[in-house]
N, C-alpha and C positions, 0 to 999 in steps of 0.2 A: 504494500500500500504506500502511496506517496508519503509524502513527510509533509506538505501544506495541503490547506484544506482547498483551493482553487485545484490544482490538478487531483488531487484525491475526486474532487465533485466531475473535475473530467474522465475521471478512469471510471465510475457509476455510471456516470453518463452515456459512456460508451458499451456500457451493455442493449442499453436501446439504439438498435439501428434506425428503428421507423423515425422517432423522434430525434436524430442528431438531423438524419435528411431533410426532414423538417424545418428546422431552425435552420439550416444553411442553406434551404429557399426563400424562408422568409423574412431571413434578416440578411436581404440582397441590397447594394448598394443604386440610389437611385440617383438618375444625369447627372445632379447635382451634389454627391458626393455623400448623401446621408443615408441612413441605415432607412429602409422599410419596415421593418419589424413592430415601431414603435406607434401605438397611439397616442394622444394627447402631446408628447412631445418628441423632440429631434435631436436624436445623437450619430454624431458622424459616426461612416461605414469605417473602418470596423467596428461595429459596437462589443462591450463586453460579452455579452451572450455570442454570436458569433464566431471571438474568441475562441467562448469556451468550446464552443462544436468543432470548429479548427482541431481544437486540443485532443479532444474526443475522439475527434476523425482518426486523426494522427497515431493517437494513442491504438483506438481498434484495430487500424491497419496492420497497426508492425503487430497486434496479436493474433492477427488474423480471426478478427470477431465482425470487421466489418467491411463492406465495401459500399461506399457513395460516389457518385461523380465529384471531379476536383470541382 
């Protein structure tokens, strides 16, 4: 298990395939450089969540738990 709670929450994460896929459709960057994901308000692409699916991706990949499009 990791040793910080941020990648620890990406290596859980990364037991759900459906849901990282998810999250790295919907927190896609729009023309103007901000994250999608968000309502009410606007945080540039890449947002923390994002991130963490990045991580997640990342992290499943090399254990071979997951596969997403880049």
């Amino acid at each position: 298990m990791a040793e910080d709670p941020y990648t620890a929450c990406a290596e859980q994460l990364a037991r759900t395939p459906e849901l990282v896929g998810r999250l790295l459709v919907d927190h896609s960057p729009t023309e103007d450089g901000w994250c999608r994901g968000h309502d009410g308000h606007q945080e540039r692409f890449p947002c923390s969540i994002r991130r963490l699916a990045e991580l997640a991706r990342a992290h499943a990949t090399t254990t071979g738990r997951l596969r997403t499009p880049a």
